[in-house]
C-alpha positions as CSV (number, residue, x, y, z in Angstrom):
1,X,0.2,46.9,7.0
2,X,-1.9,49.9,4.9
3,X,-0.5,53.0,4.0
4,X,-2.9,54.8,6.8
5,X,-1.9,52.3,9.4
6,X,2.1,52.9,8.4
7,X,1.6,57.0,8.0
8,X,0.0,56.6,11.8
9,X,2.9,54.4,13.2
10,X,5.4,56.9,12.3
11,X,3.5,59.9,13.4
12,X,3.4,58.0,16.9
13,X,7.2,57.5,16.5
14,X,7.7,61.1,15.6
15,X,5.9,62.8,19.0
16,X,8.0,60.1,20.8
17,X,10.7,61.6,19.2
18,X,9.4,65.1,19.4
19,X,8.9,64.9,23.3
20,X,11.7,63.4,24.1
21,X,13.9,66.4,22.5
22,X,11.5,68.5,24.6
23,X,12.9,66.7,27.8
24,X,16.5,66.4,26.6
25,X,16.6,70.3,25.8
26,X,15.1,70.8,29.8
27,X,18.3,68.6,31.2
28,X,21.1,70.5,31.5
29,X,23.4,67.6,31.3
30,X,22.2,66.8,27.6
31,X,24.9,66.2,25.2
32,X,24.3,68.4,22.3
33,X,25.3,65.4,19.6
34,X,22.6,63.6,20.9
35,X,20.1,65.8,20.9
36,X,21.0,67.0,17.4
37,X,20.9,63.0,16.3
38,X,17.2,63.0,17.5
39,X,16.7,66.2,15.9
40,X,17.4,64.7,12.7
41,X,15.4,61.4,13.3
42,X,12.5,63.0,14.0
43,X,13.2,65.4,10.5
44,X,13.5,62.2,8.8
45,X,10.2,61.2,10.3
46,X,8.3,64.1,9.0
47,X,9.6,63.7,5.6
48,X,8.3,60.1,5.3
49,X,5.0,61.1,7.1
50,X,5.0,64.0,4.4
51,X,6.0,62.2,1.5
52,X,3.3,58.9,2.2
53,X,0.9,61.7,2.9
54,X,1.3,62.9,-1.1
55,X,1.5,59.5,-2.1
């Protein structure tokens, strides 16, 4: 797998990520330990996007 192909796969993983906090946040029976678990995924996501992006 390139770099580029890698960088995009985890940007797709990261809006999946990033909308499904958008929907969790709208239910009102969310449990806040799970949304702040994919809060941190999808930070951890960024960084690697960020950090391949440097490379």
């Amino acid at each position: 797998m390139s770099m580029s192909s890698h960088v995009q796969e985890l940007r797709k993983k990261h809006q999946a990520l990033s909308d499904l906090v958008e929907t969790e946040q709208r239910s009102a029976a969310t449990d806040d330990l799970h949304l702040k678990d994919l809060k941190k995924k999808k930070l951890h996501l960024k960084q690697q996007i960020e950090r391949l992006g440097n490379a």
